[in-house]
Backbone as a chain_set.jsonl record, in Angstrom:
{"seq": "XXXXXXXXXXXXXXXXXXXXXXXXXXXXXXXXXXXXXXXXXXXXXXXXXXXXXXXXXXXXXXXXXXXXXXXXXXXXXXXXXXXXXXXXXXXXXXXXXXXXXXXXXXXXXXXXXXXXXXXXXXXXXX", "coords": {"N": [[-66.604, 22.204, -14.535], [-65.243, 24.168, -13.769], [-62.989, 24.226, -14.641], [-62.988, 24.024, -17.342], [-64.29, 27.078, -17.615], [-62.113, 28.521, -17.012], [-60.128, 27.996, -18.898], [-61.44, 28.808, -21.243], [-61.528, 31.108, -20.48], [-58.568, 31.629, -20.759], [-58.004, 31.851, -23.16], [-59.69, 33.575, -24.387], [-58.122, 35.677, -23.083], [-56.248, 34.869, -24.755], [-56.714, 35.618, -27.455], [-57.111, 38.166, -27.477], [-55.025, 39.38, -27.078], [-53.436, 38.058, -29.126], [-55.105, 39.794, -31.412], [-54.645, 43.053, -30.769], [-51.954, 42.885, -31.072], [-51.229, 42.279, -34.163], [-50.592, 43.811, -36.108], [-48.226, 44.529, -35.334], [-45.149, 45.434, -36.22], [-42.568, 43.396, -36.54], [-39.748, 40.863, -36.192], [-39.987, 38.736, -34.856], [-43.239, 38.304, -34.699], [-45.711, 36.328, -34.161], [-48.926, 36.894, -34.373], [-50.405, 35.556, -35.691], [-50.031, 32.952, -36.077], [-50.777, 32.307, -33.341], [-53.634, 33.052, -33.365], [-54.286, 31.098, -35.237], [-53.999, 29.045, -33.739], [-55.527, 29.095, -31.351], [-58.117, 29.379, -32.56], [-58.258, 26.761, -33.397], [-58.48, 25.179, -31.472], [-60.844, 26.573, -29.887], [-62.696, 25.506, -32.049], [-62.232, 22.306, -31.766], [-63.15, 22.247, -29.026], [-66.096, 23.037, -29.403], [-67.239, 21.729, -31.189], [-66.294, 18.477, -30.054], [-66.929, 18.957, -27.076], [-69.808, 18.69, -26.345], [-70.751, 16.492, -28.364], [-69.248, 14.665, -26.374], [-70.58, 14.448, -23.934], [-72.736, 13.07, -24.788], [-72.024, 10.92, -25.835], [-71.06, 9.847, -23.747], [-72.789, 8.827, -21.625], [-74.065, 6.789, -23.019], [-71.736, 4.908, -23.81], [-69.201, 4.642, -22.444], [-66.942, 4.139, -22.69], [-66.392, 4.488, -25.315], [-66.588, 7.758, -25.201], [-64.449, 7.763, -23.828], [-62.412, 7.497, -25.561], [-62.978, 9.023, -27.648], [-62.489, 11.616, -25.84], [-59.542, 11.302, -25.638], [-58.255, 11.518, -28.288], [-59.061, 13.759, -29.501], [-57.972, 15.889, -27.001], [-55.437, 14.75, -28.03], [-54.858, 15.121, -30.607], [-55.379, 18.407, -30.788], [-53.397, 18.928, -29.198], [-51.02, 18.406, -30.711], [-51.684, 19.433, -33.218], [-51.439, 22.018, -32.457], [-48.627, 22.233, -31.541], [-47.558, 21.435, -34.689], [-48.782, 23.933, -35.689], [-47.101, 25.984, -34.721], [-44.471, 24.641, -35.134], [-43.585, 24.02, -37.836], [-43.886, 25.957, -39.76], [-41.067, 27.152, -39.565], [-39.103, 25.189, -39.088], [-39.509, 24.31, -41.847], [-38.704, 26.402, -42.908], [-36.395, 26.39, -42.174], [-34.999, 24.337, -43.222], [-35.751, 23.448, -46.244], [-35.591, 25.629, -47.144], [-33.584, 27.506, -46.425], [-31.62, 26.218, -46.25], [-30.592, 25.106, -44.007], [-28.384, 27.289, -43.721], [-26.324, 28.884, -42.056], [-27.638, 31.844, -40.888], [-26.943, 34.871, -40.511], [-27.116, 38.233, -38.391], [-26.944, 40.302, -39.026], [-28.005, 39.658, -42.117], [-30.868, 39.347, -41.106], [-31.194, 41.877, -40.392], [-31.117, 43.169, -42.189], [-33.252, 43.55, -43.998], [-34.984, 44.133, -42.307], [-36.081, 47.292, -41.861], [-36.7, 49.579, -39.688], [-39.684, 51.68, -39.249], [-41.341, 55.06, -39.459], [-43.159, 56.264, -36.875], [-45.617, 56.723, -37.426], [-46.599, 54.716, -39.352], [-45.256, 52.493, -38.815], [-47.195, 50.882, -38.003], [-49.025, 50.023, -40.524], [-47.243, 49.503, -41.994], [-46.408, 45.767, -43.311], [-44.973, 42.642, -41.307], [-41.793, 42.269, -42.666], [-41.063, 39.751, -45.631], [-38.47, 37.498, -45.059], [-37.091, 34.469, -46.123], [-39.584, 33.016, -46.001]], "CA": [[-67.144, 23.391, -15.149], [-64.47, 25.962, -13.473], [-61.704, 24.154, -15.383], [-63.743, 24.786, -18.757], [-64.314, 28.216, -17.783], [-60.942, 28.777, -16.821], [-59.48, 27.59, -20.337], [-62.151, 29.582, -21.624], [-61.125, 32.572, -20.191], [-57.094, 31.816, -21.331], [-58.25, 31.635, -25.001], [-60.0, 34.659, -24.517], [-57.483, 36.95, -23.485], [-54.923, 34.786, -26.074], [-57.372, 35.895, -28.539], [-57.564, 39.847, -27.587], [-53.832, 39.74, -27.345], [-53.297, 38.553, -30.566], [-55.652, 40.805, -32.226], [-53.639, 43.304, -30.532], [-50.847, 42.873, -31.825], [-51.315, 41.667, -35.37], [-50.284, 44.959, -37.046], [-46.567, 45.607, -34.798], [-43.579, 45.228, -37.243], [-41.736, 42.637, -35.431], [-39.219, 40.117, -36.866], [-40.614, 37.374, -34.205], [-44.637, 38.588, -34.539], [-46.211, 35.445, -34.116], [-50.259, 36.958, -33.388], [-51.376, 34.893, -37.032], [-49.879, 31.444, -35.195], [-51.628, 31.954, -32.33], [-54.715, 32.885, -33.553], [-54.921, 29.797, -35.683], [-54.407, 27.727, -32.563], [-56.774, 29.459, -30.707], [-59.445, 28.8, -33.167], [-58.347, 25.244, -33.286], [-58.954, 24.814, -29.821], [-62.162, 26.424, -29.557], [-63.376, 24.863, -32.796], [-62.382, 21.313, -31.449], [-64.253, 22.437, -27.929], [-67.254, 23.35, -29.729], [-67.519, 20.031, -31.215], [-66.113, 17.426, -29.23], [-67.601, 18.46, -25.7], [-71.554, 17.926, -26.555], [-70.444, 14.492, -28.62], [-68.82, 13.775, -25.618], [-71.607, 14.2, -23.595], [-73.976, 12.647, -25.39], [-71.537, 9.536, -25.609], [-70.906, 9.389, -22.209], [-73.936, 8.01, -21.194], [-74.555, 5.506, -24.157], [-70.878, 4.519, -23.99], [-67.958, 5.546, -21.624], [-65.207, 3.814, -23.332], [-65.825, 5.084, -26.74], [-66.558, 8.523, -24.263], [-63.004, 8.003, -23.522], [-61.337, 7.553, -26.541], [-62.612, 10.394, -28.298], [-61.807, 12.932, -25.423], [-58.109, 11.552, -25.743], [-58.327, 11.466, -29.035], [-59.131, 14.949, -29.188], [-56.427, 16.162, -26.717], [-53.74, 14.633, -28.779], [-55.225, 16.021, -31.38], [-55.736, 19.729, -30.329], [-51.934, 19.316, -28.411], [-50.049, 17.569, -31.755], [-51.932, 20.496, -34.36], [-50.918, 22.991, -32.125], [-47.482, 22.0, -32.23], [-47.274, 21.857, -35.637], [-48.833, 25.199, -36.507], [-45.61, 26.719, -34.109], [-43.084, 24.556, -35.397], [-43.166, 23.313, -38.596], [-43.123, 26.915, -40.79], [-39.592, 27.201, -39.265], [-38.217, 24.386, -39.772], [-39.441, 23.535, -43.215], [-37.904, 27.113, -43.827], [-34.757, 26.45, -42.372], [-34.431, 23.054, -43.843], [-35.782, 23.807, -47.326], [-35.728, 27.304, -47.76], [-32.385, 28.29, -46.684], [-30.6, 24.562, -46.516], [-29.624, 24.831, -42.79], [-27.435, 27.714, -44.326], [-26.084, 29.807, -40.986], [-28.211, 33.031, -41.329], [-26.329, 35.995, -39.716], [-27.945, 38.885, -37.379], [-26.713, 41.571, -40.466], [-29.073, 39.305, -42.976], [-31.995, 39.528, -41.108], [-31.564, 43.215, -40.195], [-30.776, 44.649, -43.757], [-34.461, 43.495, -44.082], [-36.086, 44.845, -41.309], [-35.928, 48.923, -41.361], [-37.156, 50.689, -38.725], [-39.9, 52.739, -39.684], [-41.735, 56.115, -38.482], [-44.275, 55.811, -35.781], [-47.368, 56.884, -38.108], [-46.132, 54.279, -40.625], [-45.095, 51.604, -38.612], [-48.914, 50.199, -37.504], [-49.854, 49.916, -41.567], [-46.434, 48.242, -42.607], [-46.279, 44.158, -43.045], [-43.777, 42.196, -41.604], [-40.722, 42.027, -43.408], [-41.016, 38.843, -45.689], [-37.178, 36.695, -45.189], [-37.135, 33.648, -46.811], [-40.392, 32.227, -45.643]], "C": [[-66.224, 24.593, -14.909], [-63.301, 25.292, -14.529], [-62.222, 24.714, -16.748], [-63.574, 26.201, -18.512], [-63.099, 28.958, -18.101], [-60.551, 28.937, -18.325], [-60.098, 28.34, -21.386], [-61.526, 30.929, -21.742], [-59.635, 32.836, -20.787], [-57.467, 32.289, -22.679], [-59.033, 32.726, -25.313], [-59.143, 35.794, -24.103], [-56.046, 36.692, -24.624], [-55.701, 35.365, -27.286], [-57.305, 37.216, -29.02], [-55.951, 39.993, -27.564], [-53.279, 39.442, -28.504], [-54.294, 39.423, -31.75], [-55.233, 42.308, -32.283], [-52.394, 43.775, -31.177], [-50.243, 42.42, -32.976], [-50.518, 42.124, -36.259], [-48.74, 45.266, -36.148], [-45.798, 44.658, -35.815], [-42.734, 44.424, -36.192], [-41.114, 41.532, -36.221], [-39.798, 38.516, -36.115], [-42.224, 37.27, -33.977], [-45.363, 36.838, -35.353], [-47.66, 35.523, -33.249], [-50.783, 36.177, -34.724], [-50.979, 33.617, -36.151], [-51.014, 31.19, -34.46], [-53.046, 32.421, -32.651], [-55.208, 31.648, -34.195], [-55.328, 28.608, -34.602], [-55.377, 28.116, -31.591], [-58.117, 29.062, -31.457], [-59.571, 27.166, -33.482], [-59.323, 24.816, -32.204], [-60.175, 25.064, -29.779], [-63.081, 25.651, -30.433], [-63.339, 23.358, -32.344], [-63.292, 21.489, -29.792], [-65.282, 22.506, -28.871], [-67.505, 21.983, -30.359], [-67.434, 18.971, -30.959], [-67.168, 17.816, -28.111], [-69.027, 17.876, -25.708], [-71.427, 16.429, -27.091], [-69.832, 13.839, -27.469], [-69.719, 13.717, -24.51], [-72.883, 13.48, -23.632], [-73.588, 11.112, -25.482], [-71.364, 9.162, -24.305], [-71.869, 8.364, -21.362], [-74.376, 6.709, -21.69], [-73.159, 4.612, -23.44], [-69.575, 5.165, -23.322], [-66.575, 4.991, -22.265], [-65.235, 4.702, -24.547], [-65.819, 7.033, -25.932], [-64.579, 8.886, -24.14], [-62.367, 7.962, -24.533], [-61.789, 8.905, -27.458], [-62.272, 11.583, -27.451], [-60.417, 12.718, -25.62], [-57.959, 11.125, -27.075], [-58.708, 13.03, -29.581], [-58.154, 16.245, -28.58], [-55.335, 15.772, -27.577], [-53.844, 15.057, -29.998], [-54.622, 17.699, -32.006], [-53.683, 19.933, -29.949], [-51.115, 19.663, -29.859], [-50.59, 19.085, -32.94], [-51.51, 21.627, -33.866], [-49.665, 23.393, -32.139], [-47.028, 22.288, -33.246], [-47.588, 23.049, -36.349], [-47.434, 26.331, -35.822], [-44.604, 26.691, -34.876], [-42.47, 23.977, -36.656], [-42.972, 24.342, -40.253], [-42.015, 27.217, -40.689], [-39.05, 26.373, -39.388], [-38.464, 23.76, -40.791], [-38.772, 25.226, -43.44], [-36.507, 27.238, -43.866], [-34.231, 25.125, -43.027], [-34.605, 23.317, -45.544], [-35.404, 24.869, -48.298], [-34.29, 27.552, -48.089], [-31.497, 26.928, -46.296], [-29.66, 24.726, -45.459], [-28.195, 25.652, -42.964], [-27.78, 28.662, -42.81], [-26.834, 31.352, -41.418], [-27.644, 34.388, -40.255], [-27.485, 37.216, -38.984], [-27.925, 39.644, -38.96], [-27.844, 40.423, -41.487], [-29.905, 39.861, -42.316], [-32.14, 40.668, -40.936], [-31.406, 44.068, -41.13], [-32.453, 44.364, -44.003], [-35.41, 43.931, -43.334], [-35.391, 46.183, -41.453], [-36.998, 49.56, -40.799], [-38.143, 51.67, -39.563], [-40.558, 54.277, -39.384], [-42.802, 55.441, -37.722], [-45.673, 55.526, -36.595], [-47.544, 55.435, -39.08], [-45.836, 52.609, -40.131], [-46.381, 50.319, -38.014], [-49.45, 49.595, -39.002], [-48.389, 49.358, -42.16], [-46.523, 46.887, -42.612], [-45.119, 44.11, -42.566], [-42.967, 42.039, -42.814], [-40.58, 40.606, -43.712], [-39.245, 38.252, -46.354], [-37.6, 35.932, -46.331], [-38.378, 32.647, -46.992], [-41.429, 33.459, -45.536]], "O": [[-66.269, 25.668, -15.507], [-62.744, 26.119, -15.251], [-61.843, 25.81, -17.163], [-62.677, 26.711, -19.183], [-62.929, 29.747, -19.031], [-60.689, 30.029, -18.876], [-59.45, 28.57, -22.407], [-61.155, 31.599, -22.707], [-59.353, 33.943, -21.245], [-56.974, 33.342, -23.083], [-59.158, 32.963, -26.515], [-59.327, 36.873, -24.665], [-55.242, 37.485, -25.113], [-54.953, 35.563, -28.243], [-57.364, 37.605, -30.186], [-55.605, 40.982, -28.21], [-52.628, 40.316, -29.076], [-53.94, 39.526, -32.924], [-55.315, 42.933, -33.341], [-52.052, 44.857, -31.654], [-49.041, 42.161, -33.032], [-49.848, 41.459, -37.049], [-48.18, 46.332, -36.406], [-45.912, 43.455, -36.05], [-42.326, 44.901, -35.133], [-41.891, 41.087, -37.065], [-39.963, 37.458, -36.724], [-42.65, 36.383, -33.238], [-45.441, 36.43, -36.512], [-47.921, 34.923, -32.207], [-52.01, 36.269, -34.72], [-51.897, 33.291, -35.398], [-51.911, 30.364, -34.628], [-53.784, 31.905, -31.812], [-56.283, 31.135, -33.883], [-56.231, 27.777, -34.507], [-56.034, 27.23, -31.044], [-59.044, 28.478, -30.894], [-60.586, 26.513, -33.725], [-60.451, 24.327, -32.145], [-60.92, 24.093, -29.645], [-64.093, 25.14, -29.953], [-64.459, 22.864, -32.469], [-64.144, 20.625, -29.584], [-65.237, 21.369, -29.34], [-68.12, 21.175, -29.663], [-68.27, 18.189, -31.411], [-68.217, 17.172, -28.079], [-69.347, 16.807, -25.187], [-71.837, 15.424, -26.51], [-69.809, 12.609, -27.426], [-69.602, 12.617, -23.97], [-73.774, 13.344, -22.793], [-74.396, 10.2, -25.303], [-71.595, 8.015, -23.924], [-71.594, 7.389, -20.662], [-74.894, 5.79, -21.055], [-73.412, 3.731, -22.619], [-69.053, 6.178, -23.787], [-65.44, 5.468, -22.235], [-64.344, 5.509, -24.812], [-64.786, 7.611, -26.268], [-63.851, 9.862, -24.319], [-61.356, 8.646, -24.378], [-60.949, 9.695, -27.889], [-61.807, 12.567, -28.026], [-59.784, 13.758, -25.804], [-57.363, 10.048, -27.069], [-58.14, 13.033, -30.673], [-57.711, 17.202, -29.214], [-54.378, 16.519, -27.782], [-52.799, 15.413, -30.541], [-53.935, 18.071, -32.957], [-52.94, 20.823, -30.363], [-50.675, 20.774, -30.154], [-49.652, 19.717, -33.425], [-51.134, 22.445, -34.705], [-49.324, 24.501, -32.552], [-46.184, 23.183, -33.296], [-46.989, 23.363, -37.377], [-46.96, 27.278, -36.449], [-43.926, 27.616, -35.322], [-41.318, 23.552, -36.745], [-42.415, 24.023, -41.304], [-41.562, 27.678, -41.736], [-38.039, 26.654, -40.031], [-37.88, 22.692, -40.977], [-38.16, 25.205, -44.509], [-35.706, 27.707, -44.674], [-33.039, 24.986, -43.3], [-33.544, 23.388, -46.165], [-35.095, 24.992, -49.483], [-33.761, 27.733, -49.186], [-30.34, 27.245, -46.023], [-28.438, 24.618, -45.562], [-27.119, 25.174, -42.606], [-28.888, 29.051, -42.44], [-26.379, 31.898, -42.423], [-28.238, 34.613, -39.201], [-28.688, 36.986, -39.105], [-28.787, 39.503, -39.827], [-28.95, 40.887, -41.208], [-30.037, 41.042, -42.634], [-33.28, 41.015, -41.244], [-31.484, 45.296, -41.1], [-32.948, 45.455, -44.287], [-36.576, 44.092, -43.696], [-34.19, 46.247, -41.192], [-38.006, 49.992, -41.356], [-37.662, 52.392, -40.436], [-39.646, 54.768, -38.72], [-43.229, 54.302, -37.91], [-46.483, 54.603, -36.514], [-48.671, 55.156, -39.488], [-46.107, 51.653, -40.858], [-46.219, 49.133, -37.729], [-50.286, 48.697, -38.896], [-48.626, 48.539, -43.048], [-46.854, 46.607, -41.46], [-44.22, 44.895, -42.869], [-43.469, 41.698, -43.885], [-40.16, 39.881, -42.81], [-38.816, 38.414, -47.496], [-38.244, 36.371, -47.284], [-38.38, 31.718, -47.8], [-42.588, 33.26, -45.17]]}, "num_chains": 1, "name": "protein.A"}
């Protein structure tokens, strides 16, 4: 029950930190990622642990295969919501074409303070 809480508690301040920081102009602002995987996570908690409770008792093997079935799950989707808009954009997008510092910074400009909270990221190639 403290490990739950615990994990609990991570996913609650990953949650308030990307909400946070949703709106900063940043060429590496990755708070939409992590919110998706945060809601993964709690959405697969919220429905696995009671089914796994409830199997546990009837059945401890099948018990066991859906909690690790679940983890690899939860791990493997998390993964891919990190790593797979970057490299389908560097493989597709821009064809593993060397992208220089000067590209990405003629696209990002700096903007005033008042101004810079209500700008979007700067959309590259992806």
């Amino acid at each position: 029950a403290i490990l739950v809480a615990y994990g609990g508690f991570v996913l609650l301040i990953g949650a308030v930190l990307s909400i946070l920081t949703r709106k900063v102009p940043s060429l590496f602002n990755e708070s939409k990622l992590l919110a998706i995987s945060i809601y993964n996570l709690v959405f697969l908690s919220a429905v696995i642990i009671p089914v796994f409770l409830v199997i546990q008792t009837q059945n401890p093997f099948a018990a066991w295969i859906l909690r690790t079935v679940a983890i690899l799950y939860a791990f493997s989707a998390t993964l891919c919501f990190q790593f797979v808009p970057p490299v389908f954009c560097i493989i597709f997008v821009d064809r593993f074409r060397k992208v220089t510092k000067e590209e990405l910074l003629q696209n990002f400009q700096p903007t005033t303070t008042s101004q810079s909270f209500n700008q979007q990221p700067p959309s590259f190639s992806c």
